[in-house]
N, C-alpha and C positions, 0 to 999 in steps of 0.2 A: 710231932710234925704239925705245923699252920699252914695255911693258906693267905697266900701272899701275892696282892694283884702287881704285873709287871707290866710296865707301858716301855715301849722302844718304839723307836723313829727309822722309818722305812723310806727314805726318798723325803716327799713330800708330804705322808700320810705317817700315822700315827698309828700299831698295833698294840693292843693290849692282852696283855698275859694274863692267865691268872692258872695259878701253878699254886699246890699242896705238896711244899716242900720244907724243908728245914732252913733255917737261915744261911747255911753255907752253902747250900745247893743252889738256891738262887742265886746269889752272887755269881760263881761261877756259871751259869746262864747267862747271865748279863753280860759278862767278858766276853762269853765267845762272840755274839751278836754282833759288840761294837768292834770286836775286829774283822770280819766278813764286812761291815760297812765302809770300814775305812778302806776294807781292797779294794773294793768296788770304786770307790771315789778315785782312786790312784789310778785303776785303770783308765778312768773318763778322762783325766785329765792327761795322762798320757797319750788316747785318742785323739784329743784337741793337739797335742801339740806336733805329732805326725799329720793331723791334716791341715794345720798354716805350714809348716815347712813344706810339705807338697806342691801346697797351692803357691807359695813365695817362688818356688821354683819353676812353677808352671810361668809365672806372669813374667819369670825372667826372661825367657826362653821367647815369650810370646814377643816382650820389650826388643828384646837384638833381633826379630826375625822382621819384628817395622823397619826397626832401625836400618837394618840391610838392606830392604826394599825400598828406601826412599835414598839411601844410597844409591843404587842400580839405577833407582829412576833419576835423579839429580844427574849422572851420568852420563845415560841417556840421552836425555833432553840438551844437554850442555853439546854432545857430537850433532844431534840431529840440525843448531843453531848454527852451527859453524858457517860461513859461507868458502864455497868452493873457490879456490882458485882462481882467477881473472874472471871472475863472476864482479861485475858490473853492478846491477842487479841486488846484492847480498842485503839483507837486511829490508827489502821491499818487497815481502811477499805478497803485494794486492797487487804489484804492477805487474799483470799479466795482459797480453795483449786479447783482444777480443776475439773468443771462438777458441783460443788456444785449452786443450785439455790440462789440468792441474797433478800435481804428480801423488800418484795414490801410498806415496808412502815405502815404498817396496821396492830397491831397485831390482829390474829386471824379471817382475812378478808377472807384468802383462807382456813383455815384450818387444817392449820399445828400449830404443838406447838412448842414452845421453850423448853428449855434445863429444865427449872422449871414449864414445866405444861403450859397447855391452858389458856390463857389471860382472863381475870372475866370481868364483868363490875363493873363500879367506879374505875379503877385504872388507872392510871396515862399510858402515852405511854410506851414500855417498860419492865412497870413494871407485876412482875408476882406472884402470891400468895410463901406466903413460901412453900420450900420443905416436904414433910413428912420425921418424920425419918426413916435411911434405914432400912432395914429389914435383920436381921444376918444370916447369909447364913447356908445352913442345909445340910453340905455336910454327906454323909453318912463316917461311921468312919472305916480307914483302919485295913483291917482284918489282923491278926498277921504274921507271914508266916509260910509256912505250914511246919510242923517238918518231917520230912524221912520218909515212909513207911518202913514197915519191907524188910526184903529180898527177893529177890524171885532168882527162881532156875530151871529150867525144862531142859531133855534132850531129844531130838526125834532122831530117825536115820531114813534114805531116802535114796533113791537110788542116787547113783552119779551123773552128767550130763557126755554126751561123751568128753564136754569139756567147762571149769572154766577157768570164767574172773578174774583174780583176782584185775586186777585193778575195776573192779564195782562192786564185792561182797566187798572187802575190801577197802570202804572208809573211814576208819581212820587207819587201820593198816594189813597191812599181810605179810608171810612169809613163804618162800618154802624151802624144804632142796633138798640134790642131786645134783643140777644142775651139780657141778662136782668134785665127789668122795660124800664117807660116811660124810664127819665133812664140806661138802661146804653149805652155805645158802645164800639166798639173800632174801632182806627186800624191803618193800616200801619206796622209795625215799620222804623224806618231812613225812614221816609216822609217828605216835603216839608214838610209840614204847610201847606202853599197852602189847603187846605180848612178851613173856620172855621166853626162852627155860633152862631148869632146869635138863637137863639130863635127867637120867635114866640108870638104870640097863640094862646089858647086850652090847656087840659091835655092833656099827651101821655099817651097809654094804650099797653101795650105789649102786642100781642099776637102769637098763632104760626098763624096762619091763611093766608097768602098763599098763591095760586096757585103762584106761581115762587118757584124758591128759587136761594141764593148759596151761595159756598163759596170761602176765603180757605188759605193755606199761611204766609201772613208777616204774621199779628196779631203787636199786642202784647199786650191785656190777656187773649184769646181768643189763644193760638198758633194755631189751626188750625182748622177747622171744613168739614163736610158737607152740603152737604144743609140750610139752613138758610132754614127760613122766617117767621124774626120780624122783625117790624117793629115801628113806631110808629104812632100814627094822633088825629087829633085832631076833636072835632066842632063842625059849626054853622059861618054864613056867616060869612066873614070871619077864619076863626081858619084857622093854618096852618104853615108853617117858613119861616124865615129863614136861609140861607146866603151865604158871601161863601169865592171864589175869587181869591187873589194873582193877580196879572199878572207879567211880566218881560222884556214884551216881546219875547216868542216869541211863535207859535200856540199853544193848547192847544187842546182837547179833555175836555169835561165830558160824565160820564156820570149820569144821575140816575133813579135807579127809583123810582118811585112808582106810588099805584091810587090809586081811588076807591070809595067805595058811596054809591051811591042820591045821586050829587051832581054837581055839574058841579066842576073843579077848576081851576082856571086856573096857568098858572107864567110869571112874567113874571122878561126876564131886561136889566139894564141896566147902565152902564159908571158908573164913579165920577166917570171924567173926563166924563159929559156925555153930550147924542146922543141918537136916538132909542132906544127898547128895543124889545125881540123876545117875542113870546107865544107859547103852545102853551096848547091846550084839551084837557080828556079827562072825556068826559060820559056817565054813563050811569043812569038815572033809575030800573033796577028790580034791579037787582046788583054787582056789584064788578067793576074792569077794572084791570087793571097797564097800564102803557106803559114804553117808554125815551126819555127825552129827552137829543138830545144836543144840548151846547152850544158851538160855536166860536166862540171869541175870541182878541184879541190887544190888549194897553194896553200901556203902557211900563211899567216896574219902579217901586214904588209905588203903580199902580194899581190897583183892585181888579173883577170881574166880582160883580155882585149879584143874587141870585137869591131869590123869594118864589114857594112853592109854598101855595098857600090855598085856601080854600074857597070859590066862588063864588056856589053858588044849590045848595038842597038838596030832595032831590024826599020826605024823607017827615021825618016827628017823631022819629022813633027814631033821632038819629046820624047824617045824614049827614056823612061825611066823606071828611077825602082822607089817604092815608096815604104812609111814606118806608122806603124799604128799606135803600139803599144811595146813593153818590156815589164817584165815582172818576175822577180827573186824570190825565191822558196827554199 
């Protein structure tokens, strides 16, 4: 028996033997060694190749699970773009009007509805049940327009005031005689002119004696005037003024100042279109009396209200008569 050093390779390092053996006995040493080495190797490399197939299969797996998910989202994104039906609008999401709130994504998360009703479930983002049909509107049906009332007519007499605006009693029209002489008049500037002076029987004399006086801000031939107390006046039965008031089928409102002396004065007032008429008396047998008479009426347009202030019965030889200051339309 010798002694015989043995070197074998272990991995990456190197052992050395050293064995008192016969020549055959080493040998088979040696054999068995390099076969344990080589299982060893096969097993490692067998481990390598269980853990790329693994892993090959892991990244497969991980590859279709993106791939799906950008699917979904591509999806997604493509319904969420769509625009709604008769959406005007589609495609301009800044043109939001100011203060309006933005929609948070979610139909029907906060609350609020859309333009087609509150969001269901099972429907798609978006989308919203059909509309109902509209419902026809139930306006109540225009009444015809209302045909003219008949006429109307009343006369009252009142005592005078000591002194008449005539620019605020007559604001659509008025008219004074006298200012200066029997045939002087002046009229409201801008005024209606509904008021008409038609004569009358008998010569008018102009004087400045009245109790009451007037005072006007918007003549025309007269701008303006104070404190004025001329009149007209005419004498003897039967003689007196004749007046005529437009209609337009409104109401108005006639105001007429006159007096008397030493005479009874009648004013009778009647409609173009027809009808009974309306009087007022103002009598006084031994001096002079103003009154105001007012006159409400209504005719339709082209009609006229007619008015005769005269002398009816006179208490002395010397003049009596009935006199006119003023007239004014409101």
């Amino acid at each position: 028996m010798s002694s015989t050093p043995v070197q074998t390779r272990n991995g990456p390092q190197w052992t050395v033997w050293s064995a008192t053996v016969d020549d055959g006995r080493a040998v088979e040493v040696e054999g068995s060694v390099a076969d344990e080495d080589r299982t060893r190797a096969e097993s490692r490399t067998a481990l390598r190749r269980v853990t790329r197939a693994r892993q090959r299969r892991r990244w497969a797996v991980e590859g279709v699970a993106v791939l799906v998910c950008l699917v979904v989202l591509i999806s997604y994104l493509s319904i969420r773009s769509d625009p709604e039906p008769g959406d005007d609008r589609a495609g301009r999401s800044g043109d939001v009007p100011a203060g309006a709130a933005r929609p948070t994504g979610h139909p029907a998360t906060d609350g609020r509805t859309g333009e087609a009703g509150p969001a269901m479930p099972g429907l798609r983002p978006r989308q919203r049940p059909p509309s109902p049909d509209p419902t026809p509107s139930t306006s109540a049906p225009v009444a015809p327009p209302a045909s003219p009332g008949p006429p109307v007519l009343s006369v009252t007499r009142g005592e005078m005031p000591a002194e008449v605006d005539l620019t605020a009693v007559g604001t659509r029209d008025w008219m004074h005689w006298g200012e200066r002489g029997g045939r002087s008049t002046v009229r409201k500037r801008s005024g209606s002119g509904e008021i008409v002076d038609g004569g009358g029987a008998g010569t008018r004399v102009g004087w400045d004696g009245n109790q009451e006086s007037v005072r006007w801000s918007d003549g025309s031939s007269e701008r303006s005037a104070r404190g004025s107390s001329n009149g007209v006046y005419t004498c003897g039965a039967g003689n007196g003024f004749t007046l005529t008031i437009a209609g337009s089928g409104a109401p108005r409102t006639v105001q007429l100042y006159g007096g008397i002396w030493m005479a009874r004065g009648r004013l009778e007032a009647r409609l173009s279109t027809g009808g009974p008429s309306s009087t007022a008396v103002l009598e006084d047998p031994y001096t002079s009396q103003s009154a105001q008479f007012t006159i409400r009426f209504t005719v339709p347009k082209g009609a006229r209200l007619l008015l005769t202030w005269t002398v009816e019965k006179v208490f002395t030889p010397r003049c009596g008569n009935v006199g006119l200051q003023a007239v004014a339309v409101r």
